[in-house]
PDB file of N, CA, C and O in Angstrom:
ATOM      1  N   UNK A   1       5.500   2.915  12.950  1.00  0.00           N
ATOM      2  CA  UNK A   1       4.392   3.678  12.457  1.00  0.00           C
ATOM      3  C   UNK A   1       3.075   3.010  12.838  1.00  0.00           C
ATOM      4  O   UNK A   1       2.811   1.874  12.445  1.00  0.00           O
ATOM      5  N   UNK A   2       2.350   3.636  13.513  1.00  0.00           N
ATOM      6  CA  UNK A   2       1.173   2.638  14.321  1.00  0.00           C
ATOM      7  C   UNK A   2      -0.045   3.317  13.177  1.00  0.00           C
ATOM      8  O   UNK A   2      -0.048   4.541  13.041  1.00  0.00           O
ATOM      9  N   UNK A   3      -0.976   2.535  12.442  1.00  0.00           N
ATOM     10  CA  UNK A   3      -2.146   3.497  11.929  1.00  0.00           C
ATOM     11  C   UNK A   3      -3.650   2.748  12.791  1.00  0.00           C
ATOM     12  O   UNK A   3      -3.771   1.586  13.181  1.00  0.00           O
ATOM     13  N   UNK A   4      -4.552   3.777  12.879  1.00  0.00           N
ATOM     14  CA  UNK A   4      -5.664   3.449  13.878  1.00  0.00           C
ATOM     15  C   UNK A   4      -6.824   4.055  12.877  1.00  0.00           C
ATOM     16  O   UNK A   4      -7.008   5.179  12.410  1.00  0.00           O
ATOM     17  N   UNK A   5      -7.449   2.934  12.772  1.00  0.00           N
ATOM     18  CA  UNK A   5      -8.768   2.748  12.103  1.00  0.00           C
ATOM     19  C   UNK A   5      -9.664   3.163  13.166  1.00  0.00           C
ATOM     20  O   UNK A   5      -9.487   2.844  14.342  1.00  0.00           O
ATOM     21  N   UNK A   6     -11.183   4.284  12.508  1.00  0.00           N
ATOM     22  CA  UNK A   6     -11.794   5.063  13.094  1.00  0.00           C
ATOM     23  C   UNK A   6     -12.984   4.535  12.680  1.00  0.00           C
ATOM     24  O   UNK A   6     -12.931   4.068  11.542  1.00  0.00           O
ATOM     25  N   UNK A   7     -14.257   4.439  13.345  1.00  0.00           N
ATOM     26  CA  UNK A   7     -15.415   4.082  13.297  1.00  0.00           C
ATOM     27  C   UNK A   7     -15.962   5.532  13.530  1.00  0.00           C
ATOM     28  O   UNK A   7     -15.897   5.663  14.752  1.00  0.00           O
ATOM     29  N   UNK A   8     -16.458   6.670  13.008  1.00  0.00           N
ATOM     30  CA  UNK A   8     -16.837   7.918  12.819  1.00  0.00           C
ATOM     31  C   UNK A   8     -18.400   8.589  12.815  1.00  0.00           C
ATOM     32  O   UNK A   8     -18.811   8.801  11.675  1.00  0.00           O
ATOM     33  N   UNK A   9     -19.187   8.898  13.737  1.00  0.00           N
ATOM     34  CA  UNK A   9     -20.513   9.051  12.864  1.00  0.00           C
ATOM     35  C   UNK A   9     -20.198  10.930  13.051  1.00  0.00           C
ATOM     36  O   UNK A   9     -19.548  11.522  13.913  1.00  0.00           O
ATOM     37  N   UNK A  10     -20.911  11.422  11.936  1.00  0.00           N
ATOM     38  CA  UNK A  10     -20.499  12.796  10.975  1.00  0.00           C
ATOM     39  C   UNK A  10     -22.369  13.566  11.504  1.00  0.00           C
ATOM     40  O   UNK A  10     -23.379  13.133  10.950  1.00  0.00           O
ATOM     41  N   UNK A  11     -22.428  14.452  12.374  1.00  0.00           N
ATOM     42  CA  UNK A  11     -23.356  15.390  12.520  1.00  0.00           C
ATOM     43  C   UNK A  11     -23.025  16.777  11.562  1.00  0.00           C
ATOM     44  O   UNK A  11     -22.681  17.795  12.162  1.00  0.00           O
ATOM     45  N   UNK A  12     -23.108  16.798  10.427  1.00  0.00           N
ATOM     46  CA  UNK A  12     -22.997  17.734  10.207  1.00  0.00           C
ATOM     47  C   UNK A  12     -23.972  19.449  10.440  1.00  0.00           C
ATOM     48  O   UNK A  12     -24.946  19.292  11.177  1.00  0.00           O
ATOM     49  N   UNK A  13     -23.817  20.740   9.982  1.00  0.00           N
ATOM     50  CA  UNK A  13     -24.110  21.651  10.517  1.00  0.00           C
ATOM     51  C   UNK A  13     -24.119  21.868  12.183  1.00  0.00           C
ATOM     52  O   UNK A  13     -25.117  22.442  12.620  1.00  0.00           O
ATOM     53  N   UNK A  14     -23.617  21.667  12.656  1.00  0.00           N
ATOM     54  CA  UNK A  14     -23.678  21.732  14.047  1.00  0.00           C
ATOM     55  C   UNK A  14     -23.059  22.897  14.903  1.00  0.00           C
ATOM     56  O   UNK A  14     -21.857  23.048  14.685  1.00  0.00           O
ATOM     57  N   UNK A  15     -23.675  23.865  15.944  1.00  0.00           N
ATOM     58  CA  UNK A  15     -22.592  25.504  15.895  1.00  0.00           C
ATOM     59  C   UNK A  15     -21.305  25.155  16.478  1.00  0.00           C
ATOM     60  O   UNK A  15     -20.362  25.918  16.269  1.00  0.00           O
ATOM     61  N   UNK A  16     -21.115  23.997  17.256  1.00  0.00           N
ATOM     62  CA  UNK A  16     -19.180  23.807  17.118  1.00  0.00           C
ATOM     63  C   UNK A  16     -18.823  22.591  16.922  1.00  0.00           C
ATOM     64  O   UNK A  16     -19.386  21.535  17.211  1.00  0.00           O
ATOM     65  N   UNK A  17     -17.442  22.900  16.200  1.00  0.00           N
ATOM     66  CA  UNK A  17     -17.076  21.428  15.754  1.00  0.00           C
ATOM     67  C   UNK A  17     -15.857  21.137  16.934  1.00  0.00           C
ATOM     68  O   UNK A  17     -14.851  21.662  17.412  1.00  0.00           O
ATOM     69  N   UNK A  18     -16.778  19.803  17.049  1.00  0.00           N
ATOM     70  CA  UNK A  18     -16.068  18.653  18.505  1.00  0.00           C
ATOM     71  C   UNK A  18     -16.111  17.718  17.756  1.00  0.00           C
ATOM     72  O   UNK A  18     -16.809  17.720  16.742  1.00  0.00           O
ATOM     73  N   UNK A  19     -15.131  16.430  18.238  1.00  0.00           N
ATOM     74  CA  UNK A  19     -14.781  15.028  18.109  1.00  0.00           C
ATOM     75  C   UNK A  19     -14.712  14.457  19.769  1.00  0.00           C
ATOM     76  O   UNK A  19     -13.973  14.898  20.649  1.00  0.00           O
ATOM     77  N   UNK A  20     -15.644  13.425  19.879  1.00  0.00           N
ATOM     78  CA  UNK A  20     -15.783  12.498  20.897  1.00  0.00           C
ATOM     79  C   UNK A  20     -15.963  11.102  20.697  1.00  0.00           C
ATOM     80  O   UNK A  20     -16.600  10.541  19.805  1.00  0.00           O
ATOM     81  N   UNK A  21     -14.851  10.256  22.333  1.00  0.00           N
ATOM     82  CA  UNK A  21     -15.166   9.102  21.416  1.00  0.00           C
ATOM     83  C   UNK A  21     -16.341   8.527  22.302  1.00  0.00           C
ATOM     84  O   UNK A  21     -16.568   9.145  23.342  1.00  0.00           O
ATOM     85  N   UNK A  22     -16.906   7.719  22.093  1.00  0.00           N
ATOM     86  CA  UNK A  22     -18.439   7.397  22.588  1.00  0.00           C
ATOM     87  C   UNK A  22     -18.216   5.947  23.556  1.00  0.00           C
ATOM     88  O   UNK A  22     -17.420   5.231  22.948  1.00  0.00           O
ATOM     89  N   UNK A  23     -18.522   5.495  24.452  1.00  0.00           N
ATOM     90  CA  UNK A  23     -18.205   4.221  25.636  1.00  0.00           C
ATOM     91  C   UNK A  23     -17.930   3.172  24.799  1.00  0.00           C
ATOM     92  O   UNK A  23     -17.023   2.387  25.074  1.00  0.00           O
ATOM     93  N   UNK A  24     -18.938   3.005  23.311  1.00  0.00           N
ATOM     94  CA  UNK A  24     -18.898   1.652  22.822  1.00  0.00           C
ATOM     95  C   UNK A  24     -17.540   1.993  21.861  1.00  0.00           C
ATOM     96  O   UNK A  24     -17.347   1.113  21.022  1.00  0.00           O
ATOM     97  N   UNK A  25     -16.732   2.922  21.837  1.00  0.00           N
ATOM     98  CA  UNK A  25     -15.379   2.538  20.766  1.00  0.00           C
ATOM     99  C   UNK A  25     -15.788   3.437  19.853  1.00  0.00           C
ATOM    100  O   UNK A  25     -14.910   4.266  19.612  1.00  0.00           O
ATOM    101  N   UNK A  26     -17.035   3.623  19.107  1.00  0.00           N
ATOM    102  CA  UNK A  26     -16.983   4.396  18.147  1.00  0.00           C
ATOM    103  C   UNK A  26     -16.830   6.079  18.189  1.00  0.00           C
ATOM    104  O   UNK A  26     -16.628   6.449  19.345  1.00  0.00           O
ATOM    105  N   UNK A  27     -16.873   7.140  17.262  1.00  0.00           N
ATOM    106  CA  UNK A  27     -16.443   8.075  17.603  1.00  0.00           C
ATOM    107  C   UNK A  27     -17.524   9.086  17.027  1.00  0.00           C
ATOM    108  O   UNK A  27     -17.849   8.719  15.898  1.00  0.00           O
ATOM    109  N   UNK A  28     -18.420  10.640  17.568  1.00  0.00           N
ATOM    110  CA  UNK A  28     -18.510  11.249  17.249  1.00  0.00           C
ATOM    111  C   UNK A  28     -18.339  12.658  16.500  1.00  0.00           C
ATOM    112  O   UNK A  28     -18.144  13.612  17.253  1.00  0.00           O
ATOM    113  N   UNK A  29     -18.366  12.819  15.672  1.00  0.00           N
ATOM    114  CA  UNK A  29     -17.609  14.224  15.136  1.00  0.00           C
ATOM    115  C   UNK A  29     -18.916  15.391  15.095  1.00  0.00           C
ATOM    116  O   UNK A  29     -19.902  15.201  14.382  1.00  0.00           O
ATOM    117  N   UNK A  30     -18.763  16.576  15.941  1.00  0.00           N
ATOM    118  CA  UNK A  30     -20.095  17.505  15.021  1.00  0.00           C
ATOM    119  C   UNK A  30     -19.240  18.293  14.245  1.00  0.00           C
ATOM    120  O   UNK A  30     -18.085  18.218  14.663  1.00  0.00           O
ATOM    121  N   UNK A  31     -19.339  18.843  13.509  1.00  0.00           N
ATOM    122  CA  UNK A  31     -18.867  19.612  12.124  1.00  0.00           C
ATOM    123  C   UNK A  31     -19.859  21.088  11.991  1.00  0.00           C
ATOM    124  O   UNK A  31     -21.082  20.965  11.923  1.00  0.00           O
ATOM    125  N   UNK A  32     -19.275  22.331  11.966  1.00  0.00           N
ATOM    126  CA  UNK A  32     -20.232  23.574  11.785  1.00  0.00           C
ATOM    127  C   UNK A  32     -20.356  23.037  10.114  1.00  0.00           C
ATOM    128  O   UNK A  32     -21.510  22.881   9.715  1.00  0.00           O
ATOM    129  N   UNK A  33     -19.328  22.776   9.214  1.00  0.00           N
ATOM    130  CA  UNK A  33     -19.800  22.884   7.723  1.00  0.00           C
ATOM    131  C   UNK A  33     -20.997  21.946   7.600  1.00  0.00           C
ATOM    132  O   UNK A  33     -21.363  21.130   8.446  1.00  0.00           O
ATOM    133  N   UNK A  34     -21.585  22.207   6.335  1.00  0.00           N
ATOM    134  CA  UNK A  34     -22.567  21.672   5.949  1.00  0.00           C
ATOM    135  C   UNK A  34     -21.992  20.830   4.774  1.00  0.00           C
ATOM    136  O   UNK A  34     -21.061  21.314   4.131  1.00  0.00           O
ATOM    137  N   UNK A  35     -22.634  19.223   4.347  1.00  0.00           N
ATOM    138  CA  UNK A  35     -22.268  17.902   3.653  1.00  0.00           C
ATOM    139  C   UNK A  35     -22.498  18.511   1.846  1.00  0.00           C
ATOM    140  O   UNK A  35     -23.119  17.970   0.931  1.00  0.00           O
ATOM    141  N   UNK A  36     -21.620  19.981   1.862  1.00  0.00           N
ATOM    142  CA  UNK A  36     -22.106  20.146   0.228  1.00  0.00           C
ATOM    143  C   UNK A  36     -20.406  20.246  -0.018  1.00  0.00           C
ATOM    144  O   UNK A  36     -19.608  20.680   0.812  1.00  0.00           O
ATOM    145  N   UNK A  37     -20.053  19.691  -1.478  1.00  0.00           N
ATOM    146  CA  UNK A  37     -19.130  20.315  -1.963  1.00  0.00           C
ATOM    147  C   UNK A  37     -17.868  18.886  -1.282  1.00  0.00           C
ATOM    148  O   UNK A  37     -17.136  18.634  -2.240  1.00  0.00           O
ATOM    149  N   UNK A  38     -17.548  18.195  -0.339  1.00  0.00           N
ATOM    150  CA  UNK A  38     -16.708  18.100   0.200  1.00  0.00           C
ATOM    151  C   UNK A  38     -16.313  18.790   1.382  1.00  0.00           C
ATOM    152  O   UNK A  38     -15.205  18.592   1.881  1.00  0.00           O
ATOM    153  N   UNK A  39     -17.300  19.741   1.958  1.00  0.00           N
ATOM    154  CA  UNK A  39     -16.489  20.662   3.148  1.00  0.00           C
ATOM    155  C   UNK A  39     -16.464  20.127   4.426  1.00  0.00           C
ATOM    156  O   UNK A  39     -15.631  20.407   5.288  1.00  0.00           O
ATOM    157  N   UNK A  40     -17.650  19.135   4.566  1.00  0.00           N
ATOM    158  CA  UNK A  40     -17.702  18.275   6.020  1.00  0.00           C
ATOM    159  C   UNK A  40     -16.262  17.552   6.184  1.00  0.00           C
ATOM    160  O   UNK A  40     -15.379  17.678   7.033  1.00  0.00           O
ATOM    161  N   UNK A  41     -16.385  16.721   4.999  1.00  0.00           N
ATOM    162  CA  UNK A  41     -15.203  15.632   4.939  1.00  0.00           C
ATOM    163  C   UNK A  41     -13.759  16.480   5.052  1.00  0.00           C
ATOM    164  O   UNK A  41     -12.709  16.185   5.624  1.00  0.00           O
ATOM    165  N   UNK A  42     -14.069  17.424   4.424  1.00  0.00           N
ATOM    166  CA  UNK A  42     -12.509  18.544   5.117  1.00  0.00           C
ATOM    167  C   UNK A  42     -12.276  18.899   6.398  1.00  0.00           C
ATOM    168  O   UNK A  42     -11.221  18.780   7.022  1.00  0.00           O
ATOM    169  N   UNK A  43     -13.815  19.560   6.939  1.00  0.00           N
ATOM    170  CA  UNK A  43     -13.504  19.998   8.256  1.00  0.00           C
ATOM    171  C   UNK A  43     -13.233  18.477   9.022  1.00  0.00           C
ATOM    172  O   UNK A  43     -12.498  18.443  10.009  1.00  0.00           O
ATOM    173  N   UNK A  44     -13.761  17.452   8.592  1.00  0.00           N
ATOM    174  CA  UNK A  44     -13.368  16.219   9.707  1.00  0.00           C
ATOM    175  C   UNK A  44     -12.300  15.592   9.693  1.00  0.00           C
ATOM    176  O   UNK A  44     -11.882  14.947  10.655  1.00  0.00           O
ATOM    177  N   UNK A  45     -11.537  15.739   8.237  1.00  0.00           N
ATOM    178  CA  UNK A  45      -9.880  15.658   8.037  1.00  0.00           C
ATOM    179  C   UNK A  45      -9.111  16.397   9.269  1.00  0.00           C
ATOM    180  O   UNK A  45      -8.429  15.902  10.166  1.00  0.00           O
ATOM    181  N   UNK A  46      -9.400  17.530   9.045  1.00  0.00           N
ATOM    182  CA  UNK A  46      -8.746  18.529   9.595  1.00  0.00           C
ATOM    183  C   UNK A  46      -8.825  18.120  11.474  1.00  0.00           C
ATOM    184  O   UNK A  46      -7.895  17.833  12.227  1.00  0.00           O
ATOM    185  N   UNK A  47     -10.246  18.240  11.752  1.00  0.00           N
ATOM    186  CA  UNK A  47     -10.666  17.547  13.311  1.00  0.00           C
ATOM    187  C   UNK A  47      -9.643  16.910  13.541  1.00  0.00           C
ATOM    188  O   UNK A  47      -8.745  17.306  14.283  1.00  0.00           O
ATOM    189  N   UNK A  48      -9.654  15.641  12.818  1.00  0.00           N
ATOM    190  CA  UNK A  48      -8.958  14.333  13.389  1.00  0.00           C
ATOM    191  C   UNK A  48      -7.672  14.461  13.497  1.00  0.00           C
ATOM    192  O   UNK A  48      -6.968  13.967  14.378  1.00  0.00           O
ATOM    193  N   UNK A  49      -7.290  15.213  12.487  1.00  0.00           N
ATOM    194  CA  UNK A  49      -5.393  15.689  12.565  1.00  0.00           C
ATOM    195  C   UNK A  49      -5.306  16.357  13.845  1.00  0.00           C
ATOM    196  O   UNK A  49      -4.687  15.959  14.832  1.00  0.00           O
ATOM    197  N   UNK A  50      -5.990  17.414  13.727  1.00  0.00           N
ATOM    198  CA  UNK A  50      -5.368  18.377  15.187  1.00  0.00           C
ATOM    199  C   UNK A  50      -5.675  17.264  16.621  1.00  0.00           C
ATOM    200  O   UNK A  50      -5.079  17.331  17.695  1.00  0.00           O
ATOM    201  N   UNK A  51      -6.477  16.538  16.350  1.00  0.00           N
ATOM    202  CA  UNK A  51      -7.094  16.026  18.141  1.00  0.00           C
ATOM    203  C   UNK A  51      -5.602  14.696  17.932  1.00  0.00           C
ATOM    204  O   UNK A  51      -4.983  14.440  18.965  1.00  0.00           O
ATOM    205  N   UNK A  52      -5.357  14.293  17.198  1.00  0.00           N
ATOM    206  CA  UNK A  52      -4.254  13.169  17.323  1.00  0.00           C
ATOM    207  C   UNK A  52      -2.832  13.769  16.802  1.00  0.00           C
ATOM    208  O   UNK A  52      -1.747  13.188  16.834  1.00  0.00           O
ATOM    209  N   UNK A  53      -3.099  15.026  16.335  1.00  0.00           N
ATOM    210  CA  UNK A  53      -1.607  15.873  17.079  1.00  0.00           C
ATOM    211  C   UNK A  53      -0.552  15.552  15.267  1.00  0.00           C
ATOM    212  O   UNK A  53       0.517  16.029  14.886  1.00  0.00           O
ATOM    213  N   UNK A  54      -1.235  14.852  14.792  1.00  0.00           N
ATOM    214  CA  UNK A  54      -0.515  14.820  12.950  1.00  0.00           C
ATOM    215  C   UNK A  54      -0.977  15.410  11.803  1.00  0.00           C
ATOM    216  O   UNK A  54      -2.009  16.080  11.826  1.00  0.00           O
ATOM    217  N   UNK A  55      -0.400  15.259  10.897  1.00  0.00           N
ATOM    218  CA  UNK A  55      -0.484  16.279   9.449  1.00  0.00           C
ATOM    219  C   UNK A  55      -1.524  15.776   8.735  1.00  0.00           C
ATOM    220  O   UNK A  55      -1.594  14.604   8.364  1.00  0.00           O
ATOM    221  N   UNK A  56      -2.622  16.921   8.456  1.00  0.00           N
ATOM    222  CA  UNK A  56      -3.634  16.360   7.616  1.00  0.00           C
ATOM    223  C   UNK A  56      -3.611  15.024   6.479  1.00  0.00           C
ATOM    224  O   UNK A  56      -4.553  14.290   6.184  1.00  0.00           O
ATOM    225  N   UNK A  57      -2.288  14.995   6.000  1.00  0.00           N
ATOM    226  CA  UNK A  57      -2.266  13.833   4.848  1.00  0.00           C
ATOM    227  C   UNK A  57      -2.142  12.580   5.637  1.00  0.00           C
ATOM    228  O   UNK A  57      -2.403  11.440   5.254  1.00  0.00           O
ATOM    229  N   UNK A  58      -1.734  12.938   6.717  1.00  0.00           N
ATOM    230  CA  UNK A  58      -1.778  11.221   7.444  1.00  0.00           C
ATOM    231  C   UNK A  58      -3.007  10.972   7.717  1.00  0.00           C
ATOM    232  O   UNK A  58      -3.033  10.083   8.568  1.00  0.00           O
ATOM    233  N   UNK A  59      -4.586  11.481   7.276  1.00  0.00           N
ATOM    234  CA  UNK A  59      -5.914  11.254   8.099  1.00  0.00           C
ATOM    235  C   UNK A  59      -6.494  10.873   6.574  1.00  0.00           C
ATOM    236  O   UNK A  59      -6.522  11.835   5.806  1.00  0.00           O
ATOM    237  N   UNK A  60      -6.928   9.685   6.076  1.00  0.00           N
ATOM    238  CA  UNK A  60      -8.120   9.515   4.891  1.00  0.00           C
ATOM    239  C   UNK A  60      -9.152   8.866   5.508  1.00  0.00           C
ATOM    240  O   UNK A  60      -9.158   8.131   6.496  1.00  0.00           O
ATOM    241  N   UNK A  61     -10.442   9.423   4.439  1.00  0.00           N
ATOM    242  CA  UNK A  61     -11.307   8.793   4.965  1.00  0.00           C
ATOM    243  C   UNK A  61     -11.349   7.495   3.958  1.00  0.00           C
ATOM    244  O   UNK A  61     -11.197   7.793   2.774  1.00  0.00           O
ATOM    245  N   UNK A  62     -11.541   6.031   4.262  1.00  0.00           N
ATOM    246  CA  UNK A  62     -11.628   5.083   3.449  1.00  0.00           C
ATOM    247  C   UNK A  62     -12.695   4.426   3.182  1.00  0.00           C
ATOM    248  O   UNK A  62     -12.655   3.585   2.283  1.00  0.00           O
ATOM    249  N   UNK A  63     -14.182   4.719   4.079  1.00  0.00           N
ATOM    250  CA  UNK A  63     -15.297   4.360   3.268  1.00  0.00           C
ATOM    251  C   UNK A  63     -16.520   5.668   4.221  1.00  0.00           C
ATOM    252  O   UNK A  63     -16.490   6.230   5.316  1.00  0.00           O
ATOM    253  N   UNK A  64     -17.380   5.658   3.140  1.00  0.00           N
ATOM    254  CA  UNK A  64     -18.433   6.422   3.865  1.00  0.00           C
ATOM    255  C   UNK A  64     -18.352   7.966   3.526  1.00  0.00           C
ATOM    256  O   UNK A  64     -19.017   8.806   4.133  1.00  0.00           O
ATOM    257  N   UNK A  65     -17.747   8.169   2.818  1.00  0.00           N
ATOM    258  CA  UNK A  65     -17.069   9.754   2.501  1.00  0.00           C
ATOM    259  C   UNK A  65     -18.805  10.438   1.602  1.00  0.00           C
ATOM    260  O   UNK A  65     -18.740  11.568   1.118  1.00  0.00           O
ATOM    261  N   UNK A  66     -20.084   9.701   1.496  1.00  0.00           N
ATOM    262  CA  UNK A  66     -21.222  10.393   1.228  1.00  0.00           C
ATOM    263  C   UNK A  66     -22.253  10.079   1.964  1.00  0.00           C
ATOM    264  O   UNK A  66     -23.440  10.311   1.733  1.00  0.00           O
ATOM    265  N   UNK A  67     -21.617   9.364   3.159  1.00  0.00           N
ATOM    266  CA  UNK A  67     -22.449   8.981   4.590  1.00  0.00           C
ATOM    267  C   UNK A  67     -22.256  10.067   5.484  1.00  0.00           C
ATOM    268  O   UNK A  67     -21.737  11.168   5.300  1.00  0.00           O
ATOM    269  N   UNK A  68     -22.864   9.455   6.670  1.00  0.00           N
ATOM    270  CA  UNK A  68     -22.972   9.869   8.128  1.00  0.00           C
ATOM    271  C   UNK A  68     -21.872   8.909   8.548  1.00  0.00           C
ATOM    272  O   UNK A  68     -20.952   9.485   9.128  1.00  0.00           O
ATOM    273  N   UNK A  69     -21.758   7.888   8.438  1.00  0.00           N
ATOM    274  CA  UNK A  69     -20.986   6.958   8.827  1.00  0.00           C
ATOM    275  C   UNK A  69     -19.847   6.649   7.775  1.00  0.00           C
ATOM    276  O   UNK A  69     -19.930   6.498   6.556  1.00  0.00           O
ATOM    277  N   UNK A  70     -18.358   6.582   8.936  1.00  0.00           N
ATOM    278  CA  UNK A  70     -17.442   7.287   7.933  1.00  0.00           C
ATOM    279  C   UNK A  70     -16.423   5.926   8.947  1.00  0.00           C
ATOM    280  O   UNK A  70     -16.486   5.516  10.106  1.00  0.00           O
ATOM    281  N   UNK A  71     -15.640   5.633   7.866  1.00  0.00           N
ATOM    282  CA  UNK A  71     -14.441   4.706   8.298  1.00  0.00           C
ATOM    283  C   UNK A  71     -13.203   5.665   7.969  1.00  0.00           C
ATOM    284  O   UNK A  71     -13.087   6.119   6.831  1.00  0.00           O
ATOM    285  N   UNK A  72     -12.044   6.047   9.230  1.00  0.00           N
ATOM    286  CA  UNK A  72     -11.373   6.988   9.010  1.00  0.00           C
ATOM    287  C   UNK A  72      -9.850   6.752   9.340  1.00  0.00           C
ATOM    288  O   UNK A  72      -9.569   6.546  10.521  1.00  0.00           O
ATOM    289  N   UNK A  73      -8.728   6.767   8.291  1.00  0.00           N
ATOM    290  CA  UNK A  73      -7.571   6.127   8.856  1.00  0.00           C
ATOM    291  C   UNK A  73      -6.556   7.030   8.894  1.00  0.00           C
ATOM    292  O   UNK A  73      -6.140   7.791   8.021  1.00  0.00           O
ATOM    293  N   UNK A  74      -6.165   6.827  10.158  1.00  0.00           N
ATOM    294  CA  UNK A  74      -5.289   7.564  10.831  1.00  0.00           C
ATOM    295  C   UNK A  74      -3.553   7.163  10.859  1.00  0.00           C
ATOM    296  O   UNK A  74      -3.301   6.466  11.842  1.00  0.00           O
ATOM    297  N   UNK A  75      -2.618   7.388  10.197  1.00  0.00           N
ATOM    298  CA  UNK A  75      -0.941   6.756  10.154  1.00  0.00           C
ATOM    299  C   UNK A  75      -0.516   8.097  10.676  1.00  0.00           C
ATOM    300  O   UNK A  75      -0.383   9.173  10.093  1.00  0.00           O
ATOM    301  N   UNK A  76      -0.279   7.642  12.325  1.00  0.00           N
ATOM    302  CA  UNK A  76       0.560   8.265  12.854  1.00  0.00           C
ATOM    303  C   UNK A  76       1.660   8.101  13.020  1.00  0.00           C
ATOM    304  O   UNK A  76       1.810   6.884  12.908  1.00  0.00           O
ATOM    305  N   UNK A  77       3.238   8.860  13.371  1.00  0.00           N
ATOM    306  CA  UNK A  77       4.533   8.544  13.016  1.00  0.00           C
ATOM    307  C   UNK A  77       5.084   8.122  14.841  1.00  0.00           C
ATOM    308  O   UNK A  77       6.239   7.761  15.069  1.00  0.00           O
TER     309      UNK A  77
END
């Protein structure tokens, strides 16, 4: 079971949601939702599952979840 720690920065409102990873290692996400309610941090759950191909419960975010900057862990099987 390999898990891969994510260095994340979170654009939210943005008109499509992409995930890129950036030269220096860290990773961009834009997000269409907007940072109310929890819906960013969903749609970027969701991002990270589909682009690494696993089930939403294997993706938490573990710090930064009322940032821009988001530490994001990934246990893939």
């Amino acid at each position: 079971m390999a898990t891969v720690l994510m260095q994340i920065k979170v654009k939210p409102k943005a008109r499509a949601s992409s995930l890129m990873q950036a030269p220096d290692g860290t990773w961009l996400a834009k997000l269409k939702s907007p940072p109310v309610d929890g819906k960013a941090n969903e749609e970027l759950v969701a991002l990270v599952a589909e682009h690494f191909r696993c089930r939403k419960a294997a993706v938490s975010i573990k710090s930064g979840a009322s940032g821009r900057m988001k530490l994001v862990k990934v246990e893939a099987s």
